[in-house]
Backbone as CSV, one residue per row, in Angstrom:
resi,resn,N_x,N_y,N_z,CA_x,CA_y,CA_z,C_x,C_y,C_z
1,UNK,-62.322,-0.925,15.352,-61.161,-0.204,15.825,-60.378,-0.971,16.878
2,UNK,-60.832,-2.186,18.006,-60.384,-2.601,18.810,-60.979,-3.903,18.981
3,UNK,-60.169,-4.502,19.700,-60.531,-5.898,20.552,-60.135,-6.264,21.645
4,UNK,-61.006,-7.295,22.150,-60.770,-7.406,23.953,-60.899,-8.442,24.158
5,UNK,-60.982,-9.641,24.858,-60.997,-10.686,25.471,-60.976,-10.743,26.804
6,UNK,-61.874,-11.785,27.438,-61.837,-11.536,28.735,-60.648,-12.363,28.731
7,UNK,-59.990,-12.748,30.296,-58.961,-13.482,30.449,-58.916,-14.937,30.242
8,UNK,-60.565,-15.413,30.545,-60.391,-16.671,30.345,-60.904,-17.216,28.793
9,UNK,-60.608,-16.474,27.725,-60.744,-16.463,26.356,-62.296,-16.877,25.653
10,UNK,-63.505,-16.743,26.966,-64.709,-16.921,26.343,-65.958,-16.042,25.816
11,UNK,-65.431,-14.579,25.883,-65.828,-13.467,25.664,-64.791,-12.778,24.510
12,UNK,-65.689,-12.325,23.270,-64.672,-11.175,22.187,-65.862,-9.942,22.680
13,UNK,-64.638,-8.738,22.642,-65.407,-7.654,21.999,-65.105,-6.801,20.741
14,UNK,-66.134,-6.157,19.964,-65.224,-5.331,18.815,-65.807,-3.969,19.596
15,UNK,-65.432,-2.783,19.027,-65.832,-1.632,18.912,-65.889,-0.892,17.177
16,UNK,-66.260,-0.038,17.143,-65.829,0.476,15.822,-66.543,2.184,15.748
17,UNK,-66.143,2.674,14.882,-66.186,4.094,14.562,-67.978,4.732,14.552
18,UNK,-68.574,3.561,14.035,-69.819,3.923,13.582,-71.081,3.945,15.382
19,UNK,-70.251,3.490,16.264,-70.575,3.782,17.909,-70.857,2.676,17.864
20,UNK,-70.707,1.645,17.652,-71.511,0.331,17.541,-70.332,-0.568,18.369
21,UNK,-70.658,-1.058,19.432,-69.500,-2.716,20.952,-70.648,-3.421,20.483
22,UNK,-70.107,-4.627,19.832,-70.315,-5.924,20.040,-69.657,-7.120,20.730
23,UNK,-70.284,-7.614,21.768,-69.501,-8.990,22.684,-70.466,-10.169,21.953
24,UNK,-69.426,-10.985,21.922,-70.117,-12.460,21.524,-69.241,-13.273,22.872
25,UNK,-69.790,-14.446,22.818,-69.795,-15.403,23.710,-68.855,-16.384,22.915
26,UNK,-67.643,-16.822,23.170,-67.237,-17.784,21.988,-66.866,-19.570,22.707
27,UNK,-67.511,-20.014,24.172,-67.938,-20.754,24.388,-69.585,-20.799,24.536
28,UNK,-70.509,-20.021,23.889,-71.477,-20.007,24.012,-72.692,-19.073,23.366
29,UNK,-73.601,-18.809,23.240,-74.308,-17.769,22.140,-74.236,-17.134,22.037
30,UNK,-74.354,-16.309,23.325,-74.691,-15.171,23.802,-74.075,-14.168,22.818
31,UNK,-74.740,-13.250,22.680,-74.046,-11.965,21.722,-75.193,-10.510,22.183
32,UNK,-74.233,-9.378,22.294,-74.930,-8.118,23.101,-74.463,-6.990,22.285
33,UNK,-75.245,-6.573,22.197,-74.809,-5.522,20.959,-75.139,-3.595,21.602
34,UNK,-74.731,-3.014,21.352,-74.433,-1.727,22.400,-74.302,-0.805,20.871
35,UNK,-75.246,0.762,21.106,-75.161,1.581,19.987,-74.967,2.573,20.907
36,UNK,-73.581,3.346,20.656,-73.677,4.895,21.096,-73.605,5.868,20.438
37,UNK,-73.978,6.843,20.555,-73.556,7.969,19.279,-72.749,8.867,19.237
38,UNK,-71.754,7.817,19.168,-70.351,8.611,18.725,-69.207,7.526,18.604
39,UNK,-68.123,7.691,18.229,-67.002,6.877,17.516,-66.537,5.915,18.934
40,UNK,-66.642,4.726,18.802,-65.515,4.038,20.289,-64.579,3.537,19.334
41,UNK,-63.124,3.811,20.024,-61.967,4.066,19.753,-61.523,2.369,20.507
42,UNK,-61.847,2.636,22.121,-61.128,1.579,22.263,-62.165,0.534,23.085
43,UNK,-62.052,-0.743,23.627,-62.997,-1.436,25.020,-61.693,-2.472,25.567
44,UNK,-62.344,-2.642,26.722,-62.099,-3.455,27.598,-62.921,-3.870,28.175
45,UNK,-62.659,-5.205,28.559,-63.722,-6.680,29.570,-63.240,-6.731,30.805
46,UNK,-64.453,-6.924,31.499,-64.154,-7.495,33.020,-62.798,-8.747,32.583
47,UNK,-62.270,-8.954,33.359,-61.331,-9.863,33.257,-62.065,-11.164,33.222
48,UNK,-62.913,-11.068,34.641,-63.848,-12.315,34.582,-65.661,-12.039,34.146
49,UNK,-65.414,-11.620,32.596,-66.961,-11.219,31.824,-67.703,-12.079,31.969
50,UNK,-67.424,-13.365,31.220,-68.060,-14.886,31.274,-68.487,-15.449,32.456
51,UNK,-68.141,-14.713,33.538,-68.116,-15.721,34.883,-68.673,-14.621,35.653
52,UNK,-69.435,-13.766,35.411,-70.101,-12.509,37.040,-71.407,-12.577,36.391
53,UNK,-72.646,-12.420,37.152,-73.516,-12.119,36.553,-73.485,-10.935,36.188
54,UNK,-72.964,-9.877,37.005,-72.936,-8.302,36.495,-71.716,-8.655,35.439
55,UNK,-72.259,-8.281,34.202,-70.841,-7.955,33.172,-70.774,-6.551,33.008
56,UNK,-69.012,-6.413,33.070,-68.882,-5.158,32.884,-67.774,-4.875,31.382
57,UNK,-67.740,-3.420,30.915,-66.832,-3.687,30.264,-67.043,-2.052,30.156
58,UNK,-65.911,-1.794,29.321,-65.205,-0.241,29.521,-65.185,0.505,27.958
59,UNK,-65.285,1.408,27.735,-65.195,1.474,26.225,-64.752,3.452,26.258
60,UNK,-64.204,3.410,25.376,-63.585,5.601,25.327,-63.576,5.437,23.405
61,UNK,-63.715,6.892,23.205,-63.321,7.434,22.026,-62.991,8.606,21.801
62,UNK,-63.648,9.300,20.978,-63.398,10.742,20.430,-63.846,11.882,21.632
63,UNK,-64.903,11.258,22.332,-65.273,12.337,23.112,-64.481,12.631,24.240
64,UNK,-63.762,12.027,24.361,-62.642,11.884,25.592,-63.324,11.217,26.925
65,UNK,-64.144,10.656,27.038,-64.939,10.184,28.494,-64.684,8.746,28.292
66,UNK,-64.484,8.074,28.974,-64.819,6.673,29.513,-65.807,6.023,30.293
67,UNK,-66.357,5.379,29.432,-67.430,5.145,29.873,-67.484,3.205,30.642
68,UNK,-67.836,3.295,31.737,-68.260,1.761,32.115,-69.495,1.292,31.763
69,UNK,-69.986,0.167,31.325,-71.159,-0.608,31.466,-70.882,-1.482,31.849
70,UNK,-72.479,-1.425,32.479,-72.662,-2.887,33.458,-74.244,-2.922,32.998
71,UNK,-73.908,-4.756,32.572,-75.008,-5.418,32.418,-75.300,-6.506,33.090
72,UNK,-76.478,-6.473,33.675,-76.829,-6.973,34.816,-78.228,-7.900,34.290
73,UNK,-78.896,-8.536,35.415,-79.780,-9.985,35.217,-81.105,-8.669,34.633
74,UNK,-81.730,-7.804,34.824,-82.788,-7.177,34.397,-82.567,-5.800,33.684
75,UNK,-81.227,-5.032,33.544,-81.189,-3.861,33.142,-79.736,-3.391,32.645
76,UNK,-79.243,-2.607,31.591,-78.248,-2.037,31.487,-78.098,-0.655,32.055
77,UNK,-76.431,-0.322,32.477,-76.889,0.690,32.367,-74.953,0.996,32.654
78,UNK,-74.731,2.663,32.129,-73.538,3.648,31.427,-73.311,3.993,32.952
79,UNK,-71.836,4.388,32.875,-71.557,5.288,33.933,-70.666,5.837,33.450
80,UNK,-70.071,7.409,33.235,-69.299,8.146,32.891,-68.288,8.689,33.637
């Protein structure tokens, strides 16, 4: 349903209907994959994703909430 880029073009994200954000790394491997249960409509990236150790990124859909994640050196975790 959407796409994002951080600013400095080394982070994609998708979202899609089935609750499923995927970020890949596109100077590098990394790929993080995120299941929620329910439709994401839209996301957004830290501006600077590639470059914080905390990555954050933003994602909304059907349920009307916006949700932040932040992924960090030992744990994920949602904030609504």
């Amino acid at each position: 349903n959407d796409l994002a880029f951080d600013r400095g073009g080394d982070a994609v994200a998708s979202c899609s209907d089935d609750g499923t954000v995927v970020i890949n790394g596109l100077s590098s491997a990394e790929c993080a994959s995120f299941t929620y249960q329910r439709p994401v409509r839209s996301i957004a990236l830290d501006p600077k994703f590639e470059r914080k150790g905390n990555r954050q990124f933003a994602s909304g859909g059907l349920a009307a909430q916006l949700l932040l994640n932040e992924k960090g050196w030992f744990s994920t975790k949602d904030k609504v």
